[in-house]
C-alpha positions in Angstrom: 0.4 4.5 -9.8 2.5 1.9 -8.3 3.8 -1.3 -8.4 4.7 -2.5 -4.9 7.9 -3.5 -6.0 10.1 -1.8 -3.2 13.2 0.1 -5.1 15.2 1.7 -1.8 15.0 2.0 2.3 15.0 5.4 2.5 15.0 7.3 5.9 13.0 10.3 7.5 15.7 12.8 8.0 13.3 15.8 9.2 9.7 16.5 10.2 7.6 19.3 11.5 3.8 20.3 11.9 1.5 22.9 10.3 -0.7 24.3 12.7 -3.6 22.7 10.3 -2.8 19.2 11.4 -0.4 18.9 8.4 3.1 18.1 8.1 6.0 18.3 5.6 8.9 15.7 6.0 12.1 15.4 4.0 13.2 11.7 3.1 16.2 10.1 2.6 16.3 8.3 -0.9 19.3 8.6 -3.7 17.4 6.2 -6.2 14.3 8.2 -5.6 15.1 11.1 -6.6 17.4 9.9 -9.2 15.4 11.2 -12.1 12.7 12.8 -10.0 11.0 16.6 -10.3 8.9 18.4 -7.8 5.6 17.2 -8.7 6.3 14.0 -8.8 4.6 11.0 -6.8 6.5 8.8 -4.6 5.7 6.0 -2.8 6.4 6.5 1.3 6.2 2.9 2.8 2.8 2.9 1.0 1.9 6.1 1.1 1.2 8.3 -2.6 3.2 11.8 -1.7 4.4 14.8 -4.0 7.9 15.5 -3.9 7.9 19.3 -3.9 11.6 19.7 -2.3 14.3 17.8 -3.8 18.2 17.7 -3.6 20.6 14.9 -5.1 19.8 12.4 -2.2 16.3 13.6 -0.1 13.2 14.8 -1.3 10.3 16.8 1.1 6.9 16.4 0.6 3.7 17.5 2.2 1.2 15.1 4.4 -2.6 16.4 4.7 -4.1 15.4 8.1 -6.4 12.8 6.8 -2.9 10.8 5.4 -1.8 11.2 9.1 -5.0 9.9 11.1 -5.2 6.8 8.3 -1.6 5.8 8.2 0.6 4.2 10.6 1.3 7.0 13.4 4.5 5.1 14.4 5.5 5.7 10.9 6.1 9.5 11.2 9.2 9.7 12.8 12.6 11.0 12.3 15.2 8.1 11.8 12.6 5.8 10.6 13.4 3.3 7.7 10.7 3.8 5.1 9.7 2.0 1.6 10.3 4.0 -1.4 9.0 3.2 -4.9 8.8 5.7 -7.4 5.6 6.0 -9.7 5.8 3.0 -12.6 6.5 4.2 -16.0 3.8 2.9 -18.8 7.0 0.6 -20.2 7.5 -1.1 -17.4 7.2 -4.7 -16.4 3.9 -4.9 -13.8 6.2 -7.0 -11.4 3.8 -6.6 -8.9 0.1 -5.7 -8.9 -1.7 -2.3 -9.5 -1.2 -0.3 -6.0 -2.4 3.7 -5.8 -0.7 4.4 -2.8 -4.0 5.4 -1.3 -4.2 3.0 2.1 -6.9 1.9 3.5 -5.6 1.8 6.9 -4.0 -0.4 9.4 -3.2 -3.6 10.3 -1.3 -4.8 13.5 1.0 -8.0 13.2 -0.5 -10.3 15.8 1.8 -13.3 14.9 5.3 -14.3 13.5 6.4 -17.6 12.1 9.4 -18.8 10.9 9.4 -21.8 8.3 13.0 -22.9 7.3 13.9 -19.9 5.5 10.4 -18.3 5.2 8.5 -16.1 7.5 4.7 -16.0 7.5 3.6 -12.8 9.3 -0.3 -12.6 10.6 -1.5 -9.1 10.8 -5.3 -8.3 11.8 -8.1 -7.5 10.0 -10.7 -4.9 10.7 -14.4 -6.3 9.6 -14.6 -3.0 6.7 -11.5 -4.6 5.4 -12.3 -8.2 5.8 -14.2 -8.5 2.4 -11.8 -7.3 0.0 -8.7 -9.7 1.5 -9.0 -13.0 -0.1 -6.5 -15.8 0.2 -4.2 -16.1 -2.8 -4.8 -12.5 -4.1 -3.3 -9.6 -3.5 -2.4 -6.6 -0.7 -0.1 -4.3 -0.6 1.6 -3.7 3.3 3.5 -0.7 3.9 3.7 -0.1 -0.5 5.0 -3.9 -0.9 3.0 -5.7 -3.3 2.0 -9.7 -1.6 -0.2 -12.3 -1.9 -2.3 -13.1 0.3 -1.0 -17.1 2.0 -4.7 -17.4 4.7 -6.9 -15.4 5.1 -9.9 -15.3 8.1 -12.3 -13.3 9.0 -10.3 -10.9 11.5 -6.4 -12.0 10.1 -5.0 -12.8 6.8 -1.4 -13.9 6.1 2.0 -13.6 4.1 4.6 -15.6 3.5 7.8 -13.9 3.2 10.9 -15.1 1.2 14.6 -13.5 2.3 14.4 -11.4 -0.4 11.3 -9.5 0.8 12.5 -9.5 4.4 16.0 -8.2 3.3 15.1 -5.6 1.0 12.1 -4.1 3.3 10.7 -2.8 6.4 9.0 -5.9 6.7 12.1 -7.9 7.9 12.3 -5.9 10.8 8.5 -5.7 12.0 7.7 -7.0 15.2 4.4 -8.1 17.2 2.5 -5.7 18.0 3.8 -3.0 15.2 1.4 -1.9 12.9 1.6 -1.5 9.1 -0.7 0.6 6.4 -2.8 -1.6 4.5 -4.1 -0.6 0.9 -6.7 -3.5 -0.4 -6.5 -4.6 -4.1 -8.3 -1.8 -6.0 -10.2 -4.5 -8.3 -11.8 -6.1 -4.9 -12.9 -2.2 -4.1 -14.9 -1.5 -6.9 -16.5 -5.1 -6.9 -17.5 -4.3 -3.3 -18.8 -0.7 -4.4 -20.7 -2.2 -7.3 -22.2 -5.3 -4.8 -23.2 -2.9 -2.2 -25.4 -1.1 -5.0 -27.0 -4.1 -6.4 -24.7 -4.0 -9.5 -24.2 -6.8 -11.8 -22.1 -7.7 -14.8 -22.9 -10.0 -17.6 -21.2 -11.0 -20.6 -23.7 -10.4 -23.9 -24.6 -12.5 -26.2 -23.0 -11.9 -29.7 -20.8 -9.2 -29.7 -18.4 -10.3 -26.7 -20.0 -6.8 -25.3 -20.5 -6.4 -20.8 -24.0 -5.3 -19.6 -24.5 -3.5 -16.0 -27.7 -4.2 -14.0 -28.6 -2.7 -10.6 -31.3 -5.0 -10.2 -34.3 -1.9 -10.3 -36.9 -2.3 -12.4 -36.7 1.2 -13.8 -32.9 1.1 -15.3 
């Protein structure tokens, strides 16, 4: 479990393919692996891996196929500049909003404005995703936790401050670049529960939650 709070720029430093459509990848990242152990997850610009390699400043992890058909292709590379966040701790401060590192996808930025010392960034939307992007809540974009500025119903926004553009990927994205997406996991199971005729409704007395799929038989 993550944050989205983006602790390093880290670096692919090697890369190579299993004959199984896999691929392991060593990464760059001193504060990653600061207090890491193989086993552990890490956050690759959005992207839940387990570091089973490490060494003072890289770690190498294994990527199944599946993670490399959803993610950005562009983003399995030697030299590129990834995100890094390790997994939160249960004491930590929730800086940013609950991310699993489990994308749903892509997105391609289809426009870039600068306003005075912001940047809003539109990326598109494809129509699966559409419903669970809602303006003012939250996505996270290659592992950094934003909020959603606009949202329509092939686009959504973010406004960037310099922080966010210095201290990430995002800074340096350009149109036409695309970007893993992972929805807000409370907007996932709402759409899960909706698509199954769920409902939720408060009781009467006891403060207690009720769940109704609408069938006469429940």
């Amino acid at each position: 479990m993550f944050t989205g709070i983006i602790e390093e720029l880290g670096e692919i430093v090697a890369l190579s393919y299993a004959d199984d459509g896999s691929a392991r990848i060593t990464v760059r990242g001193p504060l990653a692996v600061s207090d890491a152990k193989s086993g552990d997850s890490i956050s690759v610009s959005g992207v839940c891996l387990t570091a089973v390699e490490l060494d003072p400043e890289h770690f190498s992890a294994d990527v199944m196929g599946q993670t490399l058909a959803m993610s950005n292709p562009e983003q399995w590379a030697v030299g590129r500049t990834v995100n890094l966040e390790r997994a939160a701790a249960v004491n930590d401060r929730l800086g940013g909003h609950i991310v699993q590192g489990h994308i749903d996808g892509t997105s391609r930025v289809i426009d870039i404005r600068d306003e005075g010392t912001w940047r809003v960034i539109r990326f598109s939307l494809d129509a699966a995703h559409a419903p669970l992007v809602v303006d003012k809540g939250s996505i996270a974009i290659d592992g950094i936790s934003l909020t959603v500025s606009a949202a329509g119903d092939d686009w959504f926004e973010v406004s960037l401050i310099p922080e966010t553009l210095t201290r990430t990927t995002l800074g340096a994205r350009q149109l036409g670049e695309l970007v893993n997406i992972e929805t807000d996991i409370l907007a996932r199971h709402v759409a899960r529960l909706a698509r199954f005729g769920f409902s939720v409704t408060a009781g009467d007395t006891d403060g207690a939650y009720a769940v109704d799929n609408g069938r006469s038989d429940a």
